[in-house]
C-alpha positions in Angstrom: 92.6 109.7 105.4 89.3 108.2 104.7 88.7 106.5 101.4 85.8 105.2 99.3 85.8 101.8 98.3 87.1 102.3 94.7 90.5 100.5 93.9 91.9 104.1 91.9 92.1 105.3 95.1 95.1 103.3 96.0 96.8 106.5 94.1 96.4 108.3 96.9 97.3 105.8 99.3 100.5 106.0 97.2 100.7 109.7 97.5 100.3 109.6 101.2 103.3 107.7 101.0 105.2 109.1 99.1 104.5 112.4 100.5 105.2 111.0 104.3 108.6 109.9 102.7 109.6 112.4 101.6 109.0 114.7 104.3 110.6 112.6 107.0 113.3 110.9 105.2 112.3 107.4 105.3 115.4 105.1 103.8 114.4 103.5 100.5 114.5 99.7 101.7 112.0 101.1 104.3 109.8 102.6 101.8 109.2 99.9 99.5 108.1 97.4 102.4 106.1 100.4 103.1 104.7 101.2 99.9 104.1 97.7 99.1 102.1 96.6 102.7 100.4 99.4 102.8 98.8 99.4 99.5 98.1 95.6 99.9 96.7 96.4 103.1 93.8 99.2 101.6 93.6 96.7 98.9 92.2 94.3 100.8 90.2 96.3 102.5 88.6 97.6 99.7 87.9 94.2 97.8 88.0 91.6 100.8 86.4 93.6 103.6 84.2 96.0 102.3 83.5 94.0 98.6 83.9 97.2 96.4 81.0 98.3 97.8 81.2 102.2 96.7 79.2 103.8 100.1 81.7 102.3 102.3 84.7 103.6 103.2 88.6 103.2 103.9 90.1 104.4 106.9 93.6 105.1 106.6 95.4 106.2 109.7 99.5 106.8 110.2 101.7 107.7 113.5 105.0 108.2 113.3 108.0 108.3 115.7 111.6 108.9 115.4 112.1 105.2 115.4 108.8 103.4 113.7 105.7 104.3 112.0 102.7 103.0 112.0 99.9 102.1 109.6 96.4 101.6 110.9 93.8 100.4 108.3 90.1 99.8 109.2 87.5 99.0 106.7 83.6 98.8 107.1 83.4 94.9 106.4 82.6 92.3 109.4 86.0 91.2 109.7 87.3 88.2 109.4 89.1 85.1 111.2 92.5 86.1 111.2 93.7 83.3 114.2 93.3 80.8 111.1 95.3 81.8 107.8 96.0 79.3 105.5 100.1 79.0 104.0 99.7 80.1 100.9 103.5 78.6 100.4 102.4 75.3 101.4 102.0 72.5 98.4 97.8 72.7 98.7 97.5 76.3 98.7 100.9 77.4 96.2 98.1 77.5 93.1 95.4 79.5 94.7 95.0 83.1 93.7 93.8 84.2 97.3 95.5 84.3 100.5 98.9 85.7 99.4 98.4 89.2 100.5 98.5 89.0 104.5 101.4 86.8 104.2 103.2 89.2 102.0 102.3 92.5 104.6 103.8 90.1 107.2 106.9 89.3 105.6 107.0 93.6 104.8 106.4 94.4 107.9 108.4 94.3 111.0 105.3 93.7 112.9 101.4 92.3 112.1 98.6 92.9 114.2 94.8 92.5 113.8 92.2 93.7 115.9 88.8 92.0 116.7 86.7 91.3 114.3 89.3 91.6 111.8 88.3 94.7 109.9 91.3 96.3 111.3 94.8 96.0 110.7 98.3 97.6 112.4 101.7 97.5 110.2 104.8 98.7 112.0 107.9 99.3 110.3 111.3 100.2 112.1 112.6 103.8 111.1 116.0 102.8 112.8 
């Protein structure tokens, strides 16, 4: 699924979901980490990496086995240092506004990864 940069399009991010649930079953406790990563995910792709900037787009991407599924999201932005993420639980950062959002998908998640330069980003969540 490829997106525009617009944030009412996370409605269809939440479609896709739902639709993928439904049609393989997914267990509630797994789709709400789902639902909620995911969404975080394209949301920060729209407004960190590609900086609402209408023209470019959202790349949405799913595989699913009979034990895991896999999100793949890739915006158009340069990416971003992801070796270096501040705690945004630790007393310095607990007031900030940004920064929550990665740590959240990686708490949803059963596994994280980013890819080089940082525009792109894998969620994998355990069917089982």
């Amino acid at each position: 699924m490829t997106l525009k940069s617009e944030i009412q399009n996370i409605s269809l991010v939440e479609k896709l979901i739902d639709d993928i649930s439904a049609e393989y079953d997914i267990h509630s406790d797994v789709y709400g980490k789902l639902l909620l990563a995911v969404v975080e995910g394209v949301n920060n792709a729209i407004v960190h990496g590609n900086k609402m900037v209408k023209d470019k787009n959202v790349l949405i991407e799913y595989d699913i086995s009979d034990n895991e599924i896999e999100f793949c999201i890739t915006d158009s932005g340069e990416g971003f240092d992801f070796t270096n993420l501040p705690d945004p639980t630790t007393p310095e950062n607990i007031e900030r506004t940004h920064g929550r959002g990665i740590f959240l998908m990686n708490h949803l998640a059963d596994r994280m990864e980013f890819e080089h330069p940082g525009n792109k980003v894998k969620l994998y969540f355990n069917l089982s």
